[in-house]
FISEFI-973468 format. One record per residue (C-alpha): residue number from 1; residue in one letter; x, y negated, z. Coordinates in steps of 0.2 Angstrom, whole numbers, plus 5000, padded with zeros to 4 digits. Each point is the difference from the previous one (the first is absolute). Layout:
// residues N
NUM, a, X, Y, Z;
...
END
This chain:
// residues 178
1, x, 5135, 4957, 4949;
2, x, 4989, 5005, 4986;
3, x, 4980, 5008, 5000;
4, x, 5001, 5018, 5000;
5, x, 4981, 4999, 4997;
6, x, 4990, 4984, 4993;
7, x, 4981, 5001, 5003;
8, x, 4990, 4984, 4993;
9, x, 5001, 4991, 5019;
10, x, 5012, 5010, 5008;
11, x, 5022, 5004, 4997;
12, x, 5008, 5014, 5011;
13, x, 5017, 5002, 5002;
14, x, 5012, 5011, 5012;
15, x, 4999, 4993, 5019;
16, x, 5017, 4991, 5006;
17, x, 5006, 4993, 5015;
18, x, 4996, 4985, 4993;
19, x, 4981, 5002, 5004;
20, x, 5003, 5004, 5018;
21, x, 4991, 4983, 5006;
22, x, 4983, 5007, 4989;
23, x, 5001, 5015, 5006;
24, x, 5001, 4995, 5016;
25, x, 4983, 4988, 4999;
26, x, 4992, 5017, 4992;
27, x, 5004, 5012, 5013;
28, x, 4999, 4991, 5015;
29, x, 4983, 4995, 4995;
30, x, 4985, 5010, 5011;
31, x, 4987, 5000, 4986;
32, x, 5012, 5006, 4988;
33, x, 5008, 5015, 5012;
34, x, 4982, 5003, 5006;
35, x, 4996, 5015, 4989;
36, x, 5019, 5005, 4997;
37, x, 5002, 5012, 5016;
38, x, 5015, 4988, 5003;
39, x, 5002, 4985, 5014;
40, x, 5003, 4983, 4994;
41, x, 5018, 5000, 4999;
42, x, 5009, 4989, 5012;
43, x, 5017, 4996, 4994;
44, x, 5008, 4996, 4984;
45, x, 5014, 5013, 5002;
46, x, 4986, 5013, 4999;
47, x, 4995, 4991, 4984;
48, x, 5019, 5002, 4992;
49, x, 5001, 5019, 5005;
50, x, 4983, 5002, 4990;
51, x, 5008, 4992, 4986;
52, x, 5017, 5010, 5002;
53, x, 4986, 5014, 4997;
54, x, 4993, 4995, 4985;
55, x, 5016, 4995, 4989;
56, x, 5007, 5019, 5004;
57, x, 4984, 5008, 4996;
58, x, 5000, 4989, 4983;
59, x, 5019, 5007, 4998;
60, x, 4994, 5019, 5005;
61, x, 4983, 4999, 4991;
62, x, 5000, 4988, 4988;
63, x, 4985, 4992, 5006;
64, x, 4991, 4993, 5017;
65, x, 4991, 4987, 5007;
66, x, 5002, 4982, 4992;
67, x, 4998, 4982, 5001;
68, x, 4984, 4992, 4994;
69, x, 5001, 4983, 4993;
70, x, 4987, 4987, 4993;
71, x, 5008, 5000, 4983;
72, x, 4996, 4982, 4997;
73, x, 5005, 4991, 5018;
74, x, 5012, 5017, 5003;
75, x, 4991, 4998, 5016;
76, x, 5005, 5016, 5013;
77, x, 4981, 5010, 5001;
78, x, 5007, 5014, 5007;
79, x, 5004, 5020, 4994;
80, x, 4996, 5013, 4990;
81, x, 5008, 5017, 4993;
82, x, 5004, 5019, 5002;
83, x, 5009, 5007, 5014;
84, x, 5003, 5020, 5000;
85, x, 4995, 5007, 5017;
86, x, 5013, 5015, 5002;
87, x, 4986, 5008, 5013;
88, x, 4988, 5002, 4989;
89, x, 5011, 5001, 4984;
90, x, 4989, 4987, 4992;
91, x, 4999, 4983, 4994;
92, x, 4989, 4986, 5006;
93, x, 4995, 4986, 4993;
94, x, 4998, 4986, 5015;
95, x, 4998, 4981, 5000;
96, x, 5002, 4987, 5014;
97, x, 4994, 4983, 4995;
98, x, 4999, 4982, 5010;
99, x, 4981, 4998, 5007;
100, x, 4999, 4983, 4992;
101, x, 5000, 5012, 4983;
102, x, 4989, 5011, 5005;
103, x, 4984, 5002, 4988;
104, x, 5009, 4992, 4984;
105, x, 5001, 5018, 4991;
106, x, 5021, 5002, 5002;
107, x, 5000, 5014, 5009;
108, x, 4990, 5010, 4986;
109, x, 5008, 4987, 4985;
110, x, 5017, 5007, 5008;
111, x, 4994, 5019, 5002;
112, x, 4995, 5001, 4984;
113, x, 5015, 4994, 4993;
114, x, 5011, 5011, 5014;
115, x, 4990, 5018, 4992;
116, x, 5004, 4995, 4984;
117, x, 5018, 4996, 5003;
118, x, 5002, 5016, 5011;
119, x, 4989, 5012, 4988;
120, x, 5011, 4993, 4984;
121, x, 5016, 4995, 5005;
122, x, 5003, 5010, 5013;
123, x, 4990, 5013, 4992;
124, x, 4994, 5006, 5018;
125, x, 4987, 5015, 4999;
126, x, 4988, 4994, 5015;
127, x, 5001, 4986, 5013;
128, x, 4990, 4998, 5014;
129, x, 4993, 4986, 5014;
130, x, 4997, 5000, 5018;
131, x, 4986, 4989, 5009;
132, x, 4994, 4999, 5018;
133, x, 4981, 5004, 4997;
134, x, 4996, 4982, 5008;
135, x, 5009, 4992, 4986;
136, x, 4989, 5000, 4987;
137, x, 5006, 4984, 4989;
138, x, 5015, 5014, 4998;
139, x, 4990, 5016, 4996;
140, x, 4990, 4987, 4987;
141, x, 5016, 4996, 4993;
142, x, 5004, 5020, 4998;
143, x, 4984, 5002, 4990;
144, x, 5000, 4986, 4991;
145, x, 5017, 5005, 4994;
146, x, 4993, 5019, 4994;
147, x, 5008, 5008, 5014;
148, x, 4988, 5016, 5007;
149, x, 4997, 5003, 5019;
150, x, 5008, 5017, 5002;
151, x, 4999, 5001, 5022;
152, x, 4997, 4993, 5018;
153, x, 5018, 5007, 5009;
154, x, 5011, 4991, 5012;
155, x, 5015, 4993, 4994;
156, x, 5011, 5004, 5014;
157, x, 4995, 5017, 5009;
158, x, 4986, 4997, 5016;
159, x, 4995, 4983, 4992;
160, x, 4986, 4992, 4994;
161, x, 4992, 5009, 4985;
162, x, 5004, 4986, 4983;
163, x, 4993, 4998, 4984;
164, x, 5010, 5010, 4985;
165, x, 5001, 4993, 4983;
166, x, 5009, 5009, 4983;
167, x, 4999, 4999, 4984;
168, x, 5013, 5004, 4984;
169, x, 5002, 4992, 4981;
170, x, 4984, 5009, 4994;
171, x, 4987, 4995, 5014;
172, x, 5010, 4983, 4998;
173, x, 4994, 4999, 4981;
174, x, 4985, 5006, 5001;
175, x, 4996, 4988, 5013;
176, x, 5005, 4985, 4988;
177, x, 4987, 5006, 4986;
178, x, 4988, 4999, 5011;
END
């Protein structure tokens, strides 16, 4: 299967079943899950429904969450792209990579890269991020990227307040003048 987006470490490509074993090491992995919301998940049939999720929001939206890839060792790293939240009827930008990546710069290399491809190919008008407030490798991501804070809401009504990122093509490109 063929890049959908190329970065100068990094491919990403539609998630298939194929990556099911991956997936599994990432999501079962507590340090990853820790500022998710979501428990490590347990079984690889949860994994292959997750999966079954993303291919029909690629067919439905055009776009979601993709495998990331070493480009040179096409090593598994994790996942980064766009999922529409119908709840809030916007779209986030999320990324979910292997603690043995973390620190390397792929998750900004790949959001970057993910921004331009939504803001220019997809020509979306605004796209947004979501972090626990603990998480602030992720919030540093979201500024490094351009993004603006815009809130501290809960994502899902009585929970914990989170930290609410946005930005669109202009504060994108304004940002990469700087």
């Amino acid at each position: 299967m063929k890049a959908l987006i190329e970065t100068e470490r990094l491919w990403l490509r539609e998630i298939t079943l194929d990556d099911k074993e991956e997936m599994f090491q990432l999501h079962s992995n507590s340090d990853v899950q820790k500022y998710t919301g979501e428990p490590p998940v347990e079984s690889i049939e949860v994994i292959e429904q997750a999966i079954q999720t993303r291919i029909n929001d690629y067919k439905k939206y055009g776009y979601g969450r993709w495998a990331t890839f070493l480009k040179n060792e096409k090593q598994f790293v994790g996942w980064a792209g766009l999922a529409y939240l119908p709840e809030f009827d916007e779209i986030d930008l999320g990324y979910r990579f292997s603690s043995k990546y973390w620190g390397m710069g792929f998750a900004t290399e790949a959001s970057q890269a993910i921004l331009t491809y939504g803001f220019d190919k997809l020509k979306l008008k605004r796209i947004i991020a979501i972090a626990m407030k603990e998480n602030k490798a992720s919030i540093k991501v979201m500024e490094k990227v351009g993004m603006e804070f815009d809130k501290f809401a809960p994502y899902k009504p009585g929970g914990k307040d989170v930290a609410w990122y946005w930005c669109d093509k202009k504060l994108i490109s304004k940002h990469k003048q700087l």
